[in-house]
C-alpha positions in Angstrom: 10.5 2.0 -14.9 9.3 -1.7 -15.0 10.4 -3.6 -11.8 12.5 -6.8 -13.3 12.7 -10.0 -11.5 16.7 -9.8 -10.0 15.2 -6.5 -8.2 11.7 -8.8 -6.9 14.1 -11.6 -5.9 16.1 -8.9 -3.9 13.3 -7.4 -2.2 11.9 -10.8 -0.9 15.5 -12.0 0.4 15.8 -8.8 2.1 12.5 -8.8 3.7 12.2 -11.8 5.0 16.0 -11.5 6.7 13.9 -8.7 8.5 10.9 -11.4 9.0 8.5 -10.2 6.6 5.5 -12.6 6.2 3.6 -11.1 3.4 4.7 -8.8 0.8 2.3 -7.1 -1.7 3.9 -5.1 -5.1 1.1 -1.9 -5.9 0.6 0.9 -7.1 2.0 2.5 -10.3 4.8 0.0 -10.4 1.6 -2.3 -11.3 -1.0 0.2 -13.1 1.5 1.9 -15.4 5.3 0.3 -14.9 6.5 2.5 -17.7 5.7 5.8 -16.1 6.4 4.5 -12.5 9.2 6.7 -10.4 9.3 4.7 -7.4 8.3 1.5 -5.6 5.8 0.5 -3.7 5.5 -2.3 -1.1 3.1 -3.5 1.7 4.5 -6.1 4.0 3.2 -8.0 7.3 5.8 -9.7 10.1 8.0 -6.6 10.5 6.5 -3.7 13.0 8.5 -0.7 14.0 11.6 0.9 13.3 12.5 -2.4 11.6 9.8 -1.3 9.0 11.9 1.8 7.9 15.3 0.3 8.7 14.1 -2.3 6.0 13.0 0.7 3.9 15.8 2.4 3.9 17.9 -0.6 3.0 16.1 -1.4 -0.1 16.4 1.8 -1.5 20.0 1.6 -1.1 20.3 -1.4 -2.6 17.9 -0.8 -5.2 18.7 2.5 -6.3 15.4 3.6 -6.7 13.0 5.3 -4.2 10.7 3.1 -2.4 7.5 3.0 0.0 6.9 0.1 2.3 3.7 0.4 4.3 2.1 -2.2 6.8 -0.7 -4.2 6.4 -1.9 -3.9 9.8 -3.8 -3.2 11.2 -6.5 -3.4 8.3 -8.1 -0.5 6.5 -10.5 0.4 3.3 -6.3 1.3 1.7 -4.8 -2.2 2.9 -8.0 -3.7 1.2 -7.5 -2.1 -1.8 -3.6 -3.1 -1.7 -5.1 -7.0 -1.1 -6.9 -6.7 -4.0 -5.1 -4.6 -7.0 -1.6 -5.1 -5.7 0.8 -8.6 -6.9 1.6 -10.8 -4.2 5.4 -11.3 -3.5 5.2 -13.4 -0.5 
């Protein structure tokens, strides 16, 4: 399931209405897109319930299953995002 463009531009209006500052595509949606079942996203600027509100959203309007994770506070996996995963935002 490659991820095309209309759905990229979707998930960067949507999270920055919900004040996302950084958004990072990874995983297999990158490594192998053709084998890929879901979609997976790390963001900065949104913190809380916001983070799964915006989650939750996305996968509605999507219609494909989603993970959104923070980038904070750091760690070896955030590194790993940072440097493997393509830069949205």
């Amino acid at each position: 399931m490659p991820i095309t463009q209309a759905q990229i531009e979707k998930i960067v209006s949507l999270a920055k209405s919900y004040g996302a500052t950084r958004l990072i595509l990874f995983g297999s949606i990158i490594e192998t897109p053709t084998q890929a079942r879901d979609i997976d996203i790390a963001c900065d600027g949104i913190t809380g319930w916001k983070l799964y509100e915006l989650a939750a959203r996305l996968e509605e309007e999507l219609h494909t299953p989603l993970d959104l994770v923070p980038l904070s506070p750091p760690s070896r996996f955030t590194k790993r995002i940072e440097s493997k995963g393509r830069v949205l935002l």
